[in-house]
TIMITI-280235 format. One line per field, with one value per residue (C-alpha): x, y negated, z negated; residue number from 1. Coordinates in Angstrom, 2 decimals. Example, Ala and Ser with C-alpha at 12.3 -4.5 7.8 and 13.67 -1.06 7.14 Angstrom:
<pts>
u = 12.30 | 13.67
v = 4.50 | 1.06
w = -7.80 | -7.14
n = 1 | 2
</pts>
This chain:
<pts>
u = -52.78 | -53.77 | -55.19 | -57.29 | -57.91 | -61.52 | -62.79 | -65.96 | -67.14 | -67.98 | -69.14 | -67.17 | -67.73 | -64.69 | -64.58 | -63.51 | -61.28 | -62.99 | -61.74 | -62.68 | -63.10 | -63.64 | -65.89 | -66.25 | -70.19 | -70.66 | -74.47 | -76.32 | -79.11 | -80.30 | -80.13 | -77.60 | -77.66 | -77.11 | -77.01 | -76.87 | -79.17 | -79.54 | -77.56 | -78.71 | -76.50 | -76.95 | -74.62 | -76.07 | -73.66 | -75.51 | -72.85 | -70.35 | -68.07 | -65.56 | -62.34 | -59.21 | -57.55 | -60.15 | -63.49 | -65.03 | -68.17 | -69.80 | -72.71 | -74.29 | -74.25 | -78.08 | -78.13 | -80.19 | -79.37 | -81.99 | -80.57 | -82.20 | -82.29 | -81.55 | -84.81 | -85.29 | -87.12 | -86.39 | -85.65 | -84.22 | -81.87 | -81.61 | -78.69 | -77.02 | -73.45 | -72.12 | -68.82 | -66.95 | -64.28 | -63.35 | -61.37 | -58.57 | -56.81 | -54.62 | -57.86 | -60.21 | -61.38 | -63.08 | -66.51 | -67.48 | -70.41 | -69.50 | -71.63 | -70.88 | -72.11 | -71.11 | -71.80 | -72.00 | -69.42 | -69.00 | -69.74 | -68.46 | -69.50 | -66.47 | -67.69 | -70.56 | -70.22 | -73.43 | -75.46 | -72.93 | -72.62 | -69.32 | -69.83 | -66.67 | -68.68 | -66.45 | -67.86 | -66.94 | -66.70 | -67.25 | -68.52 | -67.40 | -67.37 | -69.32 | -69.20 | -67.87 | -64.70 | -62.78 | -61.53 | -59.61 | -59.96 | -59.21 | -60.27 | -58.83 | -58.96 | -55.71 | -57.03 | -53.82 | -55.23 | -57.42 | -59.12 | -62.07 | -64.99 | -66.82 | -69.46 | -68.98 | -72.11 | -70.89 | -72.18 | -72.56 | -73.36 | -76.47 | -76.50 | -77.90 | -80.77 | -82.02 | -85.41 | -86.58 | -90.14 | -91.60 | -93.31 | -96.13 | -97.25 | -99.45 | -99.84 | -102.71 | -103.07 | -106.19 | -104.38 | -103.65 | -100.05 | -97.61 | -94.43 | -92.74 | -89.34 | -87.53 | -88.56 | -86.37 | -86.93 | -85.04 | -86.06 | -85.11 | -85.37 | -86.85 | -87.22 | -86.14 | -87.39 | -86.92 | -89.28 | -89.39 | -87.66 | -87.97 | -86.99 | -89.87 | -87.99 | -90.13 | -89.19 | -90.22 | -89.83 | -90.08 | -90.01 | -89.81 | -91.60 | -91.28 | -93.52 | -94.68 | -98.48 | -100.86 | -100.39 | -96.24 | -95.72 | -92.72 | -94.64 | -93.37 | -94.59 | -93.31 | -95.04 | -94.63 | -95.27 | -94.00 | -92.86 | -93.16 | -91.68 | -91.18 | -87.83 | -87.18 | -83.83 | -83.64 | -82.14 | -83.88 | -86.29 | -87.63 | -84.56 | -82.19 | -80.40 | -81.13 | -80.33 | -81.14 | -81.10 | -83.05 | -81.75 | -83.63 | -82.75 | -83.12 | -82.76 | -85.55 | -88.12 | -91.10 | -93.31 | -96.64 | -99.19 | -102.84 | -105.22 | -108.58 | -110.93 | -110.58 | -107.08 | -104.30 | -102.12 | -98.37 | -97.64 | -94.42 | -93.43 | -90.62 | -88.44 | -86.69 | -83.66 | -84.00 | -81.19 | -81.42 | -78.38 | -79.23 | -76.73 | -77.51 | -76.01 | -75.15 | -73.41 | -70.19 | -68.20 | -64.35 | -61.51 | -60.70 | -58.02 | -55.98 | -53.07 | -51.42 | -50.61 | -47.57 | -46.14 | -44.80 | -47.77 | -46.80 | -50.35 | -51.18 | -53.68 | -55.50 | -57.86 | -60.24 | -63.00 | -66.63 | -69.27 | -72.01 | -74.83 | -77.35 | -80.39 | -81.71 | -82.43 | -84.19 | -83.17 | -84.86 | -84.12 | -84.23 | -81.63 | -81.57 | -78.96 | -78.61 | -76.38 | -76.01 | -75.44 | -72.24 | -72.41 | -71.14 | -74.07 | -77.07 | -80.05 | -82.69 | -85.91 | -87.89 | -86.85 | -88.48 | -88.39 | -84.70 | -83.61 | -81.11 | -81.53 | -79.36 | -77.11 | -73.96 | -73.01 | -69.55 | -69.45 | -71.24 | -70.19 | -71.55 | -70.57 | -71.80 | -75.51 | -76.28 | -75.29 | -74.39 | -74.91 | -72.99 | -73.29 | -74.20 | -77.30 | -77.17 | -80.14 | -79.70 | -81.56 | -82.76 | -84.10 | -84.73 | -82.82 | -85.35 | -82.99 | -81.72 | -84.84 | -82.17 | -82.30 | -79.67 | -78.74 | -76.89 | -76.01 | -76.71 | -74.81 | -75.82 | -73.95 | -76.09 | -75.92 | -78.70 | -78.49 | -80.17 | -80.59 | -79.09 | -78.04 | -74.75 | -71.16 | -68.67 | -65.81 | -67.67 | -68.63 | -71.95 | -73.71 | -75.60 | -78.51 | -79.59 | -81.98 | -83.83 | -87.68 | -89.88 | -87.11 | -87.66 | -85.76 | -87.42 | -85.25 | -85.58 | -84.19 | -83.15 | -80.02 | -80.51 | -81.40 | -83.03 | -82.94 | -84.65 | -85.43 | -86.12 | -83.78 | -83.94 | -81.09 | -81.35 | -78.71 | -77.13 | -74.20 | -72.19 | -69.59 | -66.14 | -65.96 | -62.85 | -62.79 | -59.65 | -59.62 | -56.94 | -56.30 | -53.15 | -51.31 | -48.42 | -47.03 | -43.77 | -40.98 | -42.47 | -42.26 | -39.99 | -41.53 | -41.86 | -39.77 | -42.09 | -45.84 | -47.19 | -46.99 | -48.89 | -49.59 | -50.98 | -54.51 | -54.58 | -58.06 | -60.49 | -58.59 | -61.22 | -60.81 | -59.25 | -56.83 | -55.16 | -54.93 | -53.52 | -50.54 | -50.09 | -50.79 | -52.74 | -56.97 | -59.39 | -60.95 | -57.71 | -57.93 | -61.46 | -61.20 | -58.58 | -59.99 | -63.25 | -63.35 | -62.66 | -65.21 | -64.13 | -63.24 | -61.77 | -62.31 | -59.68 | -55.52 | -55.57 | -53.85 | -53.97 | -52.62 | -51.58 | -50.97 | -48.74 | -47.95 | -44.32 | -41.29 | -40.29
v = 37.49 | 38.07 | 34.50 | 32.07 | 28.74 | 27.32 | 24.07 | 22.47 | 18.99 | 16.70 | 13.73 | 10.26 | 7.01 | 4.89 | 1.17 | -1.24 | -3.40 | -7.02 | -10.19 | -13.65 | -15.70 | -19.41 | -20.33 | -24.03 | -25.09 | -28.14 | -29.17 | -31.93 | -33.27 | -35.43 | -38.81 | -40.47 | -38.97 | -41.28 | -38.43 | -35.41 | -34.00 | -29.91 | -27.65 | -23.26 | -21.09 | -17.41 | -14.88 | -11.85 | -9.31 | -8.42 | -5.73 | -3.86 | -1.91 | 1.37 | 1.65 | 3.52 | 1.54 | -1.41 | -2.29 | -5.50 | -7.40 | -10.29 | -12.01 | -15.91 | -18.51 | -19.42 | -23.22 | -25.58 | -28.78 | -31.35 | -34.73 | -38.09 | -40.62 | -43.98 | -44.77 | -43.36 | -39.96 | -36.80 | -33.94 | -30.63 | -29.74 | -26.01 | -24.57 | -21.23 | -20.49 | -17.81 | -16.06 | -13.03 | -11.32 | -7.93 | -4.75 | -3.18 | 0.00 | 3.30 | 5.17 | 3.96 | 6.59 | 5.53 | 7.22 | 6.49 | 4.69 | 1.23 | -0.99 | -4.62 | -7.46 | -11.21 | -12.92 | -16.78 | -17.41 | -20.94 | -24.05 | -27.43 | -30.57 | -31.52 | -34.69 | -36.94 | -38.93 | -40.43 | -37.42 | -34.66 | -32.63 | -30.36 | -27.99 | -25.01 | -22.26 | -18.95 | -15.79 | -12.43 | -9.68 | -6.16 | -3.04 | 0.84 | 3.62 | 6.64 | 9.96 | 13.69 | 14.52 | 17.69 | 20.13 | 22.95 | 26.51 | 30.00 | 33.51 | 36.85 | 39.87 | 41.74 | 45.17 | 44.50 | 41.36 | 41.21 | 38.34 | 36.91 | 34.57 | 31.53 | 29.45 | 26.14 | 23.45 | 20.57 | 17.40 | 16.45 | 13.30 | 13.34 | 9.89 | 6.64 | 4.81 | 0.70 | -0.70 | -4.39 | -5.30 | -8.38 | -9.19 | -11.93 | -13.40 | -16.63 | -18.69 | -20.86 | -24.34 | -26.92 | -29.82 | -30.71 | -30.50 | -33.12 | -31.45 | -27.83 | -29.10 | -25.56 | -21.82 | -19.32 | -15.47 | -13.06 | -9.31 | -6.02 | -2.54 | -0.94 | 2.91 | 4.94 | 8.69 | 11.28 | 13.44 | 15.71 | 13.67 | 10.24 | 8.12 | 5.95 | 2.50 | 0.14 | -2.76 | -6.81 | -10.03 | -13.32 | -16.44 | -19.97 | -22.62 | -25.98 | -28.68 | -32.20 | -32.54 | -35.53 | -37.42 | -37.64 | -35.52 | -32.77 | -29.20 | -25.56 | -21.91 | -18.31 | -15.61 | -12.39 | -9.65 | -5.88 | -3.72 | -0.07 | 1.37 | 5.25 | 4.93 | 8.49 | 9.98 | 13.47 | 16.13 | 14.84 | 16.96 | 16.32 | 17.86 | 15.20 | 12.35 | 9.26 | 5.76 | 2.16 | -1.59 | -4.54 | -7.62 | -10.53 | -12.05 | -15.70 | -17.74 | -15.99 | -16.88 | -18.75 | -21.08 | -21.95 | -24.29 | -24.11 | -26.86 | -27.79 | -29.56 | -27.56 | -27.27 | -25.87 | -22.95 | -21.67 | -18.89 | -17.40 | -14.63 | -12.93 | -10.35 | -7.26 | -5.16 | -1.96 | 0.23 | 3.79 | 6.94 | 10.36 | 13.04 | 16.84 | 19.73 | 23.09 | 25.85 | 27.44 | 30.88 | 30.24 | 31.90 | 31.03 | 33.53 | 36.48 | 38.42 | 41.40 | 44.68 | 45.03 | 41.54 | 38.70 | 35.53 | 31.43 | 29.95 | 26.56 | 24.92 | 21.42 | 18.99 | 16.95 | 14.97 | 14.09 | 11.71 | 11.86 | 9.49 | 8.82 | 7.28 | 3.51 | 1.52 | -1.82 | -3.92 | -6.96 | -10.07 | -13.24 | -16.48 | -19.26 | -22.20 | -26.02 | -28.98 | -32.18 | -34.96 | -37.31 | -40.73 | -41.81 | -40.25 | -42.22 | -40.57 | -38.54 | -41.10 | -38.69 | -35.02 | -34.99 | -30.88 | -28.27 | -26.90 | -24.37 | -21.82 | -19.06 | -15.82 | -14.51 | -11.23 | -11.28 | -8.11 | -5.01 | -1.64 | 1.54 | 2.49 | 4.96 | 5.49 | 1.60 | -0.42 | -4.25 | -6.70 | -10.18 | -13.22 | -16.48 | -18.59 | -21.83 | -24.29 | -28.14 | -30.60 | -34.14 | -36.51 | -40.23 | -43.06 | -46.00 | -48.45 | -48.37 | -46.96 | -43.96 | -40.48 | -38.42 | -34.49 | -32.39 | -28.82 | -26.50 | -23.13 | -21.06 | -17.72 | -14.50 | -10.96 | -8.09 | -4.56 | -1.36 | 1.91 | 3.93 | 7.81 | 8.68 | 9.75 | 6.97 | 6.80 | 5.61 | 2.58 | -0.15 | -1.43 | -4.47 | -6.82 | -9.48 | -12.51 | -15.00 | -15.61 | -18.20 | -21.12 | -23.62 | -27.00 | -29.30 | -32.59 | -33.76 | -36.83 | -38.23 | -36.33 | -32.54 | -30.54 | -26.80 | -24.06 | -20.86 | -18.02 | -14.59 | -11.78 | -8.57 | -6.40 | -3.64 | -0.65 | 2.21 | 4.31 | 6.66 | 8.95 | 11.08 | 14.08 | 16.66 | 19.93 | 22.58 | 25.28 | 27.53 | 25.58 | 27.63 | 31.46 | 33.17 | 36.43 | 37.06 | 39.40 | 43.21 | 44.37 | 47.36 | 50.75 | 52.49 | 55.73 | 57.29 | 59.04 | 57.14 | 54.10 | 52.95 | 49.65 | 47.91 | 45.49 | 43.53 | 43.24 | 40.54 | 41.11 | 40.60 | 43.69 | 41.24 | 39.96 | 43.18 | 44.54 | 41.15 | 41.34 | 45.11 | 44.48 | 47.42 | 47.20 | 47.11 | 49.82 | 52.09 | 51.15 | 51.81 | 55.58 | 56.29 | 54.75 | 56.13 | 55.95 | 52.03 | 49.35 | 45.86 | 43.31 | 45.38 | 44.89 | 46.40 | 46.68 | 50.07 | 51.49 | 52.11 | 54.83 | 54.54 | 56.52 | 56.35 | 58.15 | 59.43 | 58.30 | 61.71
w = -28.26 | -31.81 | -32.39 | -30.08 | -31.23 | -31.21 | -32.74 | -33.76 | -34.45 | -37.16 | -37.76 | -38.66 | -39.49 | -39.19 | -40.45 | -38.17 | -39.92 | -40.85 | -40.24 | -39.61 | -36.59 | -35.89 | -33.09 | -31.40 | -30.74 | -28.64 | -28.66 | -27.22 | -28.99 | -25.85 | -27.65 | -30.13 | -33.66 | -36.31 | -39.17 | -39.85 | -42.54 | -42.41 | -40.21 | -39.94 | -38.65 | -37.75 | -35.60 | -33.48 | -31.46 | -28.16 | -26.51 | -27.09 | -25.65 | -26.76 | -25.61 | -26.44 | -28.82 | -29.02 | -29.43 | -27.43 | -28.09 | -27.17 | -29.31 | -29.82 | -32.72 | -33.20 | -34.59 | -35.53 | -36.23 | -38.38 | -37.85 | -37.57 | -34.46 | -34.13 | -34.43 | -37.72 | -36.17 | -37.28 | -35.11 | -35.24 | -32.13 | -31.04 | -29.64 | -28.43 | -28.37 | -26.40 | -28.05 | -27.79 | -29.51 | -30.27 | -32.97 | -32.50 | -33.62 | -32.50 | -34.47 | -32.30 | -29.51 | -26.06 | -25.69 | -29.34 | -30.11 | -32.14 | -34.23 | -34.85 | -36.89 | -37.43 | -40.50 | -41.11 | -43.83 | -43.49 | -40.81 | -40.59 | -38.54 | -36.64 | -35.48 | -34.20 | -31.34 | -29.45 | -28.76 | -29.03 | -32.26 | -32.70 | -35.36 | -36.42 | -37.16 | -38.88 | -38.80 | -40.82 | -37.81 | -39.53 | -38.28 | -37.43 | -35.04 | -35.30 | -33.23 | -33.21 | -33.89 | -33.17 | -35.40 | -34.68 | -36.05 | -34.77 | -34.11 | -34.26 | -32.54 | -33.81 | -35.77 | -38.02 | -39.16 | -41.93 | -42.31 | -44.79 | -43.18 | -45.67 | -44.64 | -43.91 | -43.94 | -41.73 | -40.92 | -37.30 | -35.34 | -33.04 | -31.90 | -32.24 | -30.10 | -30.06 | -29.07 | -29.33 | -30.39 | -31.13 | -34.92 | -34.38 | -37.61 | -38.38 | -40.97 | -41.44 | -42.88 | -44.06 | -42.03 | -38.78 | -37.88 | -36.20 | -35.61 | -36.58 | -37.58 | -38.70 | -38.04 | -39.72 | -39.42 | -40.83 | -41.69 | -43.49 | -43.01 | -46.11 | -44.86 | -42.01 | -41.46 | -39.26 | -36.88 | -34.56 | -31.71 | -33.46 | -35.86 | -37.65 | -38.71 | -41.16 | -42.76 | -43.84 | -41.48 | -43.21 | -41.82 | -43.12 | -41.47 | -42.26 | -40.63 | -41.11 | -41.27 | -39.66 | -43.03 | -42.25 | -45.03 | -45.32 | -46.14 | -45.75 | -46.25 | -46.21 | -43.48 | -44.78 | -42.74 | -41.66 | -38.73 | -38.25 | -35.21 | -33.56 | -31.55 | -29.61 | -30.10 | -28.62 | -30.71 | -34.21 | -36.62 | -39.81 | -41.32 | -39.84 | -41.91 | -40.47 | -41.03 | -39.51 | -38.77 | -37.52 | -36.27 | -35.27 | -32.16 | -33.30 | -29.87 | -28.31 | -31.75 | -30.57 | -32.76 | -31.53 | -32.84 | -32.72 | -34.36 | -34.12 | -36.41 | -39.30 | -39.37 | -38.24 | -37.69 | -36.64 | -34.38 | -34.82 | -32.13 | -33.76 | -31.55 | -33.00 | -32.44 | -34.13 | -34.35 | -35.26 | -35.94 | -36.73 | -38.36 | -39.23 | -41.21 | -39.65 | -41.22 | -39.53 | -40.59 | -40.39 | -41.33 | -44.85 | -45.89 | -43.41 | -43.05 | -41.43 | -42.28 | -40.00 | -39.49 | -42.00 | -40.56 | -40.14 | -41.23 | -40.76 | -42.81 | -41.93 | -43.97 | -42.23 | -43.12 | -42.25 | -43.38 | -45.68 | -45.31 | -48.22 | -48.73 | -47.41 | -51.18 | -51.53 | -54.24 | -55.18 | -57.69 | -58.37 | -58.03 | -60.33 | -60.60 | -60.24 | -59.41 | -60.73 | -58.80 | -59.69 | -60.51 | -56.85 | -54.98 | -54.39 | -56.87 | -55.45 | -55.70 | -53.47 | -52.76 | -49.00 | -48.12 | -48.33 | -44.80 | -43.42 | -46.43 | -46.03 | -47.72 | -47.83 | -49.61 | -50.86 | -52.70 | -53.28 | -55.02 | -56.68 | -60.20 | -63.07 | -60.92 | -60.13 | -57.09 | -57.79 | -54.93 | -55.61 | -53.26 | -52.59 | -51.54 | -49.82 | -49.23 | -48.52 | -50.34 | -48.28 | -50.20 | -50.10 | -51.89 | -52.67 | -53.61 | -49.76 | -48.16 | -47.07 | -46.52 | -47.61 | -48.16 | -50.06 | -50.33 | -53.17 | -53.06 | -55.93 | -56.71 | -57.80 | -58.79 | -58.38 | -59.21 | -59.12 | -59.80 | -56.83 | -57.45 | -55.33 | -56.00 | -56.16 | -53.71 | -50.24 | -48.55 | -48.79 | -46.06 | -47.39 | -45.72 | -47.42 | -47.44 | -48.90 | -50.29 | -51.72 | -51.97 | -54.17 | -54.84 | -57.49 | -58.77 | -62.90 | -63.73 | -60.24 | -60.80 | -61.46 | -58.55 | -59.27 | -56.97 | -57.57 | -54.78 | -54.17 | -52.47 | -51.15 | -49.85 | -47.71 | -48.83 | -46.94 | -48.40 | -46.53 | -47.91 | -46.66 | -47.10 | -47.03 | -46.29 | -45.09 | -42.33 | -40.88 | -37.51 | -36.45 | -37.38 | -35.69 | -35.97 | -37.36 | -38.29 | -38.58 | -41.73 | -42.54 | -42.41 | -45.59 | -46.00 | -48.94 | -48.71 | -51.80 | -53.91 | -57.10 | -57.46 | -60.87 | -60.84 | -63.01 | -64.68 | -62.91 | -60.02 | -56.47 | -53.88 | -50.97 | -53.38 | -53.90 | -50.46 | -49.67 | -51.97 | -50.97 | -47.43 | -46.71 | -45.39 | -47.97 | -46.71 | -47.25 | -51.27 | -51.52 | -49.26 | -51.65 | -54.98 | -54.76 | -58.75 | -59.23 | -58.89 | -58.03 | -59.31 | -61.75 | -65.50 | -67.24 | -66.14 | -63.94 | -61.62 | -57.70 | -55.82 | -52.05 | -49.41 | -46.52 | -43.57 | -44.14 | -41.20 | -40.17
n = 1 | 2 | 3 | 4 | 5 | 6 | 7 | 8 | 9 | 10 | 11 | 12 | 13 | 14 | 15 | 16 | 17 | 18 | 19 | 20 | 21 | 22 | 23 | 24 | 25 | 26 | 27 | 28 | 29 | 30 | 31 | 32 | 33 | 34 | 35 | 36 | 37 | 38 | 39 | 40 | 41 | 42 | 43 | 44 | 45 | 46 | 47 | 48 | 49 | 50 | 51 | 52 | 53 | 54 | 55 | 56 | 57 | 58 | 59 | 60 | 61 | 62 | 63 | 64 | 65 | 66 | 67 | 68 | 69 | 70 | 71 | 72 | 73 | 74 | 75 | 76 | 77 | 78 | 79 | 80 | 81 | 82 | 83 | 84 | 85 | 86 | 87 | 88 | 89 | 90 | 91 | 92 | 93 | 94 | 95 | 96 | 97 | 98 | 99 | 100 | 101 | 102 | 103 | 104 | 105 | 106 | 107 | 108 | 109 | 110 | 111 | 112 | 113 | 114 | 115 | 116 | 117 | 118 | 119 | 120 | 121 | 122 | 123 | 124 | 125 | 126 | 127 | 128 | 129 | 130 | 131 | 132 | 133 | 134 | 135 | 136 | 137 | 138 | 139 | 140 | 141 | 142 | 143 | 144 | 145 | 146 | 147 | 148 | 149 | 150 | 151 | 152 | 153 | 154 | 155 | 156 | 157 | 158 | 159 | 160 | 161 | 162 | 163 | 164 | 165 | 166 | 167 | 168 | 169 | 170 | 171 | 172 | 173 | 174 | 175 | 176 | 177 | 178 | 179 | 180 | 181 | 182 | 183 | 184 | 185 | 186 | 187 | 188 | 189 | 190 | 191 | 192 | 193 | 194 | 195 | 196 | 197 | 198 | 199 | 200 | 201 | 202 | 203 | 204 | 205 | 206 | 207 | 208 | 209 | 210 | 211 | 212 | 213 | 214 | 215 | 216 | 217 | 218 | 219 | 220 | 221 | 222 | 223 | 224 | 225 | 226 | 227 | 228 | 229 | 230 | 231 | 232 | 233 | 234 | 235 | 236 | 237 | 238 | 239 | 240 | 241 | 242 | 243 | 244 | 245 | 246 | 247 | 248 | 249 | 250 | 251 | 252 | 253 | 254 | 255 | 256 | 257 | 258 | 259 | 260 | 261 | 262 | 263 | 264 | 265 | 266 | 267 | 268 | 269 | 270 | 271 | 272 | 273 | 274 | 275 | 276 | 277 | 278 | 279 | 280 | 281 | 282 | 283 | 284 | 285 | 286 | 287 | 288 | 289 | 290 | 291 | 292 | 293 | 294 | 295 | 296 | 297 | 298 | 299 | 300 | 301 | 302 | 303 | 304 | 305 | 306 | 307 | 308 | 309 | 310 | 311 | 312 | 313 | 314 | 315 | 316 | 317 | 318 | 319 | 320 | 321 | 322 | 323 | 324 | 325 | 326 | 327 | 328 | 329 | 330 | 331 | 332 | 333 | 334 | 335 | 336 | 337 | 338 | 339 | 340 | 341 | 342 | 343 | 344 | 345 | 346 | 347 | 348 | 349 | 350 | 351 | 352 | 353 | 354 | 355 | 356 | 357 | 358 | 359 | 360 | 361 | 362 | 363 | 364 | 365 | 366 | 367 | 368 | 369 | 370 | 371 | 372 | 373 | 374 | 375 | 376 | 377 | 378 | 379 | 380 | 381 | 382 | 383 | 384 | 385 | 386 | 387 | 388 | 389 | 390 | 391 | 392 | 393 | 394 | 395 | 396 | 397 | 398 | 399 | 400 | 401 | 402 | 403 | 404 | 405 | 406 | 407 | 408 | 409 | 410 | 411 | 412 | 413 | 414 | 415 | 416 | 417 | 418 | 419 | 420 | 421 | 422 | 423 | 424 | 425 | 426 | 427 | 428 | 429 | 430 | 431 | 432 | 433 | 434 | 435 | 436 | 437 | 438 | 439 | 440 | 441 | 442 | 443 | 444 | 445 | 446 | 447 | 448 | 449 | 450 | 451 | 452 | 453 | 454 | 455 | 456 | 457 | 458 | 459 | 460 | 461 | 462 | 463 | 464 | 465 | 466 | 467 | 468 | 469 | 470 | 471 | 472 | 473 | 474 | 475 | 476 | 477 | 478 | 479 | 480 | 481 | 482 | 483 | 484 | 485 | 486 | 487 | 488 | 489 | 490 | 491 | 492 | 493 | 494 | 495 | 496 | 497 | 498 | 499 | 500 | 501 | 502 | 503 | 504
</pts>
């Protein structure tokens, strides 16, 4: 045969297309709740599974739950709810590795009744598949087919690899301390680079803890600290692209407190999925251009596409607003500490160098009503926008973690509730790219033999070598043996002579 197909691979990211999903969280505080005053929410996936034509996963719904007894005591109930759910699509390919992640978009309490809370938690569900993808080519070994090689740089998919570690921090206090009433740790991946054989993954945890102290008074403080992690992944150098994520498994955080006579302090054991995916260039030679000297050819021509993966970017800013309280809601005498602080990015996008992050922070306020002797809470959601400088070509897609800093809620007037806060999000950008090969070429027809010894043919000037002997269909070579004279491309309008072997 003249032709013999080959292929290579290269590598794809496919989006998984997002939706939402509404799960239903029983939990049992253990005694009867007579309010509730702050409720946290956050999602983790824990497997997943590939499939032809659908992805599965399974994850839990971290909450807790701040509400106050009958007796007046204040206690925060921790719960995990088990969920699953899953993707599907004709696009998506068994054997591929996936990569899912919930978001807390919104939570409800259904109802209260005697120690059972029901809270309707929805969750965004967004993700992709990654993984090599087949292209096909061909090869030639027909000495009547002339044919031109380019080289090709591709991108190709190495593969991905996850490790847990565990983040201890401490934070120590002048005072004795009565009860930790809220932990919440979140953290961000701020670079990921590749070695030989591994993939170094860094990044910030921060936790909020909020506590009452022997004096029955509400305090809280941000820990601060970092991670730096080597997670192997065969097949890696130092040329490789890599990219990365860190999740923290929030049912497994564990606060500790240790006090003497000086004071006190809180241990927070914080434990880390890190999640690592490597790509690499290579450079191919394909058949770019061909055709025969003896037979009409049927060329087929594909596009495909790849992904490009740029750079991990930090951005940082800060997020101010405010609400006022309306005339029907008891005034804040006493704001008594803010609980379930959390973030929700609900748009991101790249344009003319910069990449804008939009979203919206939540924190609820408690506070205490003198007139009444009554604690009540309210819920501040604050919309924000960061940008920064970030230097890729438009067209692709954002992957965006985000989260919170420094919170603070401060009340003027009994009415007017500030909020100000940090935030930093954690940006990845990947790209497609397109590209065409010859994937398939049959022979035709012969062409008719010619009946005379020579022929002249005109070049045109600028004219390249191949392009002529392709419109003539003759070899190169048989131009060039019988053209000594012209160089190429040529730079004026001249003419070619040709000879043939004459049908006797």
């Amino acid at each position: 045969m003249a032709f013999e197909r080959e292929s290579f691979s290269v590598a794809k990211k496919s989006p998984l297309t997002k939706g939402d999903i509404t799960v239903e969280c029983n939990i049992s505080a253990g005694f009867n709740v007579s309010k509730i005053l702050s409720v946290s929410v956050e999602g983790n996936v824990q497997t997943v599974e590939t499939l032809n034509g659908v992805v599965n996963y399974s994850g839990a719904i971290d909450t807790k739950v701040m509400v106050m007894a009958d007796d007046g005591q204040i206690n925060t109930v921790c719960s995990t709810c088990p969920f699953s759910s899953k993707f599907e699509g004709e696009d998506i390919e068994g054997g591929k590795d996936a990569f899912v992640s919930v978001k807390v978009i919104d939570h409800n309490i259904d109802s209260v009744s005697g120690d059972m809370v029901k809270l309707a938690v929805v969750l965004e569900q967004d993700g992709f598949v990654v993984g090599n993808y087949d292209v096909n080519t061909i090869a030639c070994n027909d000495d009547d087919v002339c044919f031109k090689k380019d080289e090709m740089t591709i991108i190709k998919y190495i593969g991905s690899a996850k490790t847990e570690v565990t983040v201890e921090s401490e934070i120590n206090l002048r005072e004795n301390i009565k009860k930790v009433l809220l932990t919440q740790s979140h953290s961000i991946v701020r670079n990921v680079d590749a070695g030989a054989g591994f993939v170094t993954i860094s990044g910030d945890v921060i936790t909020r803890v909020l506590y009452i102290n022997e004096n029955d008074k509400f305090e809280s403080g941000y820990i601060n600290d970092t991670f730096k992690e080597e997670v192997e992944l065969a097949g890696v150098t130092r040329e490789s692209f890599v990219e990365g994520e860190s999740f923290v498994r929030q049912e497994a955080v564990l606060t500790e407190i240790v006090q003497d006579e000086k004071g006190g302090k809180i241990i927070v054991k914080t434990p880390l999925v890190l999640v690592v995916r490597a790509f690499e260039e290579a450079t191919l030679s394909v058949i770019k251009d061909l055709y025969s000297t003896n037979n009409d050819l049927n060329v087929t021509t594909s596009s495909f596409s790849m992904t490009s993966i740029s750079g991990l970017e930090v951005a940082e800013g800060k997020i101010e607003g405010s609400l006022t309280l309306d005339e029907t809601s008891p005034r804040v005498d006493k704001l008594l500490f803010s609980g379930g602080s959390e973030i929700a990015v609900t748009n991101s996008y790249l344009k003319d160098g910069e990449v804008t992050v939009e979203g919206i922070a939540k924190t609820t306020a408690v506070y205490l009503n003198d007139e009444d002797s009554s604690l009540h809470s309210v819920q501040l959601d604050v919309p924000f926008v960061i940008s920064d400088k970030y230097v890729a070509d438009e067209g692709g897609v954002l992957y965006v973690n985000a989260l919170l800093n420094d919170v603070d809620v401060v009340v003027k007037k009994g009415r007017e509730i500030y909020f100000d806060a940090k935030v930093k999000a954690s940006i990845s950008y990947s790209r497609s790219l397109s590209e065409g090969v010859i994937s398939e070429a049959t022979l035709l027809e012969e062409y008719k033999k010619k009946d005379y010894a020579m022929e002249v043919i005109f070049a045109p000037a600028g004219k390249q070598l191949w392009d002529i002997a392709k419109e003539a269909k003759v070899k190169e070579e048989q131009i060039l043996s019988q053209n000594p004279e012209v160089a190429f491309p040529v730079e004026d309008n001249v003419p070619l002579v040709l000879f043939y072997q004459r049908l006797q």
